[in-house]
TORPA-4810 file (N, C-alpha, C, O; in nm, 3 decimals):
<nodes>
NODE_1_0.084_-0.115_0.000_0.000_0.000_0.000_0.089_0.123_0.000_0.168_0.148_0.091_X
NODE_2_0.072_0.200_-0.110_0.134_0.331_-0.117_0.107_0.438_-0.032_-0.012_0.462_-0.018_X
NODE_3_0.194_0.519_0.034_0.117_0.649_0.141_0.096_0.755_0.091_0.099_0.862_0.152_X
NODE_4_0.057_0.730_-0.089_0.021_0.898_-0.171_-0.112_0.858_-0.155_-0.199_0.945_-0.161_X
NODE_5_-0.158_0.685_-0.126_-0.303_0.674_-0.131_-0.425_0.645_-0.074_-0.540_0.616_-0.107_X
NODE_6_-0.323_0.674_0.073_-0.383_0.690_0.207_-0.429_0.804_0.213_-0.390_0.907_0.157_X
NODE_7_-0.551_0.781_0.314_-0.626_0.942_0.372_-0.652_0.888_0.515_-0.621_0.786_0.577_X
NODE_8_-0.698_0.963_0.531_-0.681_1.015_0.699_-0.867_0.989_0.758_-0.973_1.044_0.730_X
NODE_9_-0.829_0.885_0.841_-1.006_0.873_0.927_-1.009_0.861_1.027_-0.903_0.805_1.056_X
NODE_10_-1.066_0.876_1.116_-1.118_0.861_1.282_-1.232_0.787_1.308_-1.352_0.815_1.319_X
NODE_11_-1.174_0.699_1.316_-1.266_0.614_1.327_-1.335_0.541_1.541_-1.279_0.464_1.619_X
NODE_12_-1.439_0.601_1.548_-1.514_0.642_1.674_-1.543_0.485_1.741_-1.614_0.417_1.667_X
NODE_13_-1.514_0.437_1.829_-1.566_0.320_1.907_-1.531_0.344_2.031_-1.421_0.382_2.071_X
NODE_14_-1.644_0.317_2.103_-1.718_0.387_2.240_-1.690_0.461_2.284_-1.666_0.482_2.403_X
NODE_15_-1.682_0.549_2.159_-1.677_0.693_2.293_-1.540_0.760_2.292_-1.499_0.855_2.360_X
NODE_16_-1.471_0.677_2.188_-1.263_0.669_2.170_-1.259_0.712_2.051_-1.347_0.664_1.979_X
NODE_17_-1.182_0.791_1.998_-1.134_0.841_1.861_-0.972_0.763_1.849_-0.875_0.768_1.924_X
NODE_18_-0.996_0.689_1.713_-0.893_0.643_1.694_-0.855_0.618_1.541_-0.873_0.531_1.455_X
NODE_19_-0.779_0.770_1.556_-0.690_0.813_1.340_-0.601_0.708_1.340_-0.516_0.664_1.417_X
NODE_20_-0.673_0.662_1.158_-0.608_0.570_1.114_-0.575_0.664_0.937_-0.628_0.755_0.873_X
NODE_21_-0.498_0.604_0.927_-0.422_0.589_0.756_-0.522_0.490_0.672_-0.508_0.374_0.710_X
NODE_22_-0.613_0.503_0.575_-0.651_0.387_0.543_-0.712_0.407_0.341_-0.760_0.510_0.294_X
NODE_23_-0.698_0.326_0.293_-0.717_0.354_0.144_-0.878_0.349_0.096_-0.926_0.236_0.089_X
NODE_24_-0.909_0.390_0.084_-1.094_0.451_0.014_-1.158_0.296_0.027_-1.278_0.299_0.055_X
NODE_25_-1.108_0.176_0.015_-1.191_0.044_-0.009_-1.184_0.029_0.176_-1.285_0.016_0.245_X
NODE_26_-1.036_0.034_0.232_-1.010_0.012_0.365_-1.142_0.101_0.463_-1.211_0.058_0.555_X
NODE_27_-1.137_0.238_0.397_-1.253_0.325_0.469_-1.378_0.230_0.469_-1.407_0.148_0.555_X
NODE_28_-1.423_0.250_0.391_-1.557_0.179_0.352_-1.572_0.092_0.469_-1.636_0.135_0.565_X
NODE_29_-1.513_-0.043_0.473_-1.490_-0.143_0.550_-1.496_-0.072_0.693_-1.603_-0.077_0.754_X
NODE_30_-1.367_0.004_0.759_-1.393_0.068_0.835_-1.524_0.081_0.899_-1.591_0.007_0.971_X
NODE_31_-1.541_0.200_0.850_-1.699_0.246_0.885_-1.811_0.102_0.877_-1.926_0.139_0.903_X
NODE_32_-1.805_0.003_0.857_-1.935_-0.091_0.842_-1.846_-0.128_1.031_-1.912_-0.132_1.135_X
NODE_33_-1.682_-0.150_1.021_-1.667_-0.255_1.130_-1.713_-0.147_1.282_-1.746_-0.179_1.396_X
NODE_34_-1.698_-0.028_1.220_-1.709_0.030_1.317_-1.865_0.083_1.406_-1.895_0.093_1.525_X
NODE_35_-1.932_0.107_1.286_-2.079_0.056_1.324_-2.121_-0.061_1.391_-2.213_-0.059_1.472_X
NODE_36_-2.070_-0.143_1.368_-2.102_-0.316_1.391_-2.069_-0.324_1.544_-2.146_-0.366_1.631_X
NODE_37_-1.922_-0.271_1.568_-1.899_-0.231_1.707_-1.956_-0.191_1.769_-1.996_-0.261_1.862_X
NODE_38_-1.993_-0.071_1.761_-2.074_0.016_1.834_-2.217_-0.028_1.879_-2.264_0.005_1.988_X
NODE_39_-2.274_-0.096_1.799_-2.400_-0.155_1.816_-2.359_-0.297_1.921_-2.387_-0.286_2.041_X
NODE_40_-2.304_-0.408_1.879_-2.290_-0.496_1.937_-2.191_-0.421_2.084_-2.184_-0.498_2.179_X
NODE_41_-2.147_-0.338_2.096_-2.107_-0.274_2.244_-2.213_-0.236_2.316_-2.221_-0.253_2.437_X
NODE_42_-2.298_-0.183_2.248_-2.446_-0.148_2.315_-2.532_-0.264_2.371_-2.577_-0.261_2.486_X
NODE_43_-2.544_-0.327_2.318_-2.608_-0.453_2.310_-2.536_-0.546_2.440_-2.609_-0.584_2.531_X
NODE_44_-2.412_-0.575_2.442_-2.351_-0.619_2.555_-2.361_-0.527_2.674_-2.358_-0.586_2.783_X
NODE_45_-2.371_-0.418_2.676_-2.396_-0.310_2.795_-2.500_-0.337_2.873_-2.502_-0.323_2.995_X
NODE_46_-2.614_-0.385_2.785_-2.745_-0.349_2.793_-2.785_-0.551_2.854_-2.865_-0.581_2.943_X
NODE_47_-2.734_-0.612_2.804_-2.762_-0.721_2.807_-2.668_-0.822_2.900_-2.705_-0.939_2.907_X
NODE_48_-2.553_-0.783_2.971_-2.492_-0.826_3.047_-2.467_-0.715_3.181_-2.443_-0.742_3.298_X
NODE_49_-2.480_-0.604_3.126_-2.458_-0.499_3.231_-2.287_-0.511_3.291_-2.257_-0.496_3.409_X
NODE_50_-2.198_-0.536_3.194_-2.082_-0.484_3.194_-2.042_-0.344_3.148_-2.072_-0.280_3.047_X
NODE_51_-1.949_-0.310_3.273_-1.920_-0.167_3.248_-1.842_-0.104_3.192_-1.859_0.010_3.149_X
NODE_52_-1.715_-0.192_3.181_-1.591_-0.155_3.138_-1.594_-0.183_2.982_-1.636_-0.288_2.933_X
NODE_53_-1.540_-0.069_2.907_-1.520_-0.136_2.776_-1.459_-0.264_2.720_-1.487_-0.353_2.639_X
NODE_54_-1.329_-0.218_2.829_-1.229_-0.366_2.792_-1.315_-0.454_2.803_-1.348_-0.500_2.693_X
NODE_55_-1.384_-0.512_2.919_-1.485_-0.632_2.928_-1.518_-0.630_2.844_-1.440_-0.701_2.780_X
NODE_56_-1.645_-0.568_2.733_-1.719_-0.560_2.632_-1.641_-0.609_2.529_-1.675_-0.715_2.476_X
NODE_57_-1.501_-0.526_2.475_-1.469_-0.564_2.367_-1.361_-0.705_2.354_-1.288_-0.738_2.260_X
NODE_58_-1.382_-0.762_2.468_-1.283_-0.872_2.508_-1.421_-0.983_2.492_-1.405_-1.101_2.459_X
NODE_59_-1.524_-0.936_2.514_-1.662_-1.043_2.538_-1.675_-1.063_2.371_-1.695_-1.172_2.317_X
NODE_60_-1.663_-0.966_2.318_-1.701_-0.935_2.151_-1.603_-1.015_2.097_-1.633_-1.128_2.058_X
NODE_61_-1.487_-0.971_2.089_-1.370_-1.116_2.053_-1.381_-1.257_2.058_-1.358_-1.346_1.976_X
NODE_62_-1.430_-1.257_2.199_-1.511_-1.371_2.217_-1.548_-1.468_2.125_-1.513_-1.579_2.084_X
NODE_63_-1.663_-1.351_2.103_-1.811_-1.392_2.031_-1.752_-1.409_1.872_-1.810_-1.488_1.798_X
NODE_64_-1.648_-1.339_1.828_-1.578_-1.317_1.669_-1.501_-1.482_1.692_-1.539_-1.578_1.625_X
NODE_65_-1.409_-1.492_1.777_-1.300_-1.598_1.798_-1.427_-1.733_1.789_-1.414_-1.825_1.708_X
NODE_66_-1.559_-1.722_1.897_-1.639_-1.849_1.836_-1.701_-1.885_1.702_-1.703_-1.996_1.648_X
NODE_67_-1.741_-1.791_1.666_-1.799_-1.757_1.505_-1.704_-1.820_1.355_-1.738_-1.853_1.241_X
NODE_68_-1.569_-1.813_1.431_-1.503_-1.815_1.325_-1.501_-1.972_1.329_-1.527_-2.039_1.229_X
NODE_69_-1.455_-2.046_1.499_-1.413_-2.152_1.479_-1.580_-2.249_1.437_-1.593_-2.356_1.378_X
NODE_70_-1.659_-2.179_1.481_-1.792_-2.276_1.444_-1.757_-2.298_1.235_-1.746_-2.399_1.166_X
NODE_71_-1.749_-2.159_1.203_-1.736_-2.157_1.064_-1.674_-2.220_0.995_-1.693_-2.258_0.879_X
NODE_72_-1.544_-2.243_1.106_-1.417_-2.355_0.998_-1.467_-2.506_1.051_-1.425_-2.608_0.997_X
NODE_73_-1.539_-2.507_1.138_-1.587_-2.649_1.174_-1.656_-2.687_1.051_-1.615_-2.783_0.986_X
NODE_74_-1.751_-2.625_1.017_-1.851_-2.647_0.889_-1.876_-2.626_0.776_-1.966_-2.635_0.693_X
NODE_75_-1.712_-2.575_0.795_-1.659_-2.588_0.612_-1.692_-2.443_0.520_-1.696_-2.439_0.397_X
NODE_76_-1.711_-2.339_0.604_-1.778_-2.236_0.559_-1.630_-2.173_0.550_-1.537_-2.230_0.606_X
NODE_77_-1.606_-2.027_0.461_-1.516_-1.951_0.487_-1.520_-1.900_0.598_-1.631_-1.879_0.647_X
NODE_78_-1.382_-1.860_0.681_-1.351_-1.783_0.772_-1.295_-1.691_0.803_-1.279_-1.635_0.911_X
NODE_79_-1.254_-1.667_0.674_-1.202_-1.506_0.613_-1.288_-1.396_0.689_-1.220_-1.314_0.751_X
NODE_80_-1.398_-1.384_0.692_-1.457_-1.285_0.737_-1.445_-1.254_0.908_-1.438_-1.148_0.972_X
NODE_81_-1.446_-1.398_0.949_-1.403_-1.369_1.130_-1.288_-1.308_1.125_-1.261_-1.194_1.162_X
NODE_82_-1.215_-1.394_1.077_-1.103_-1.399_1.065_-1.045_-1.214_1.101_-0.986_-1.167_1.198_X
NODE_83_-1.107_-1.136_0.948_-1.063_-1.023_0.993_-1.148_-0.923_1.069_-1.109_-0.807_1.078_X
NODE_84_-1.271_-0.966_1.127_-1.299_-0.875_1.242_-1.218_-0.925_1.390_-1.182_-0.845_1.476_X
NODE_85_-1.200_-1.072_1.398_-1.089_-1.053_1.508_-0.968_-0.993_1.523_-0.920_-0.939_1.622_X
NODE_86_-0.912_-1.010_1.385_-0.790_-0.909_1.347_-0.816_-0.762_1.406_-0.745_-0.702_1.486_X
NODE_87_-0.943_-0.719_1.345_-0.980_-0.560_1.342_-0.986_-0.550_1.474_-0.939_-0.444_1.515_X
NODE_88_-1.048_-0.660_1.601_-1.062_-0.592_1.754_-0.943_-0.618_1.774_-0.890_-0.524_1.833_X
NODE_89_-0.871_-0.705_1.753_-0.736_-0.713_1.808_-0.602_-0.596_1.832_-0.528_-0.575_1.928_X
NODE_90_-0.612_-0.550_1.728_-0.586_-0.392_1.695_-0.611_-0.328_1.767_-0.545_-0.297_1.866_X
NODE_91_-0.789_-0.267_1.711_-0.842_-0.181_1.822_-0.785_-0.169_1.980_-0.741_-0.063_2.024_X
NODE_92_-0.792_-0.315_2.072_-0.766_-0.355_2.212_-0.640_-0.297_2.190_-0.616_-0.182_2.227_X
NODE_93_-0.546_-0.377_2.127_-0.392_-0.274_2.156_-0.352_-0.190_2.152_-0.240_-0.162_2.194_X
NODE_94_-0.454_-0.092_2.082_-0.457_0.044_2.059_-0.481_0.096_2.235_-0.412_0.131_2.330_X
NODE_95_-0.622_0.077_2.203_-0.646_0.088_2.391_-0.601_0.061_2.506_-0.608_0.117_2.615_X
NODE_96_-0.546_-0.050_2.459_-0.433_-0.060_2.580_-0.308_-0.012_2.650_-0.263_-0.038_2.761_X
NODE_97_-0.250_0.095_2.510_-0.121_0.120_2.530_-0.131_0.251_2.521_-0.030_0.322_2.534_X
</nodes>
């Protein structure tokens, strides 16, 4: 990936601003994973009554890390877990450090 063809996004999860470098197809993506977050963070708030983000987005990994392995159990692609665990994995280390 070239850096003449990066742009610049902020991309918002709970409540955290976190600029990334990312190429017009990468945005796109972005913004769906980051919606997806935000909702399924709500949803765990609301439905477990955990407070801490970390909890939440460690519960959400979770839920990505089972999804995937059910998927490769049954022969389905797992490309797609695959890179939303990637994507929280990130995120968390971002937050963490």
């Amino acid at each position: 990936m070239e850096n003449e063809n990066l742009i610049s996004h902020t991309i918002q999860i709970a409540g955290e601003s976190y600029p990334v470098r990312l190429t017009e197809k990468e945005k796109e993506i972005a913004v769906e994973v980051e919606a997806e977050l935000n909702e399924k963070i709500a949803d765990f708030k609301v439905k477990y009554m955990v407070k801490t983000t970390k909890d939440i987005l460690a519960m959400i990994l979770l839920t990505y890390a089972f999804e995937a392995r059910k998927n490769s159990q049954s022969g389905q692609s797992i490309s797609i877990a695959n890179d939303k665990v990637e994507r929280l994995l990130d995120i968390i280390s971002r937050e963490v450090q």
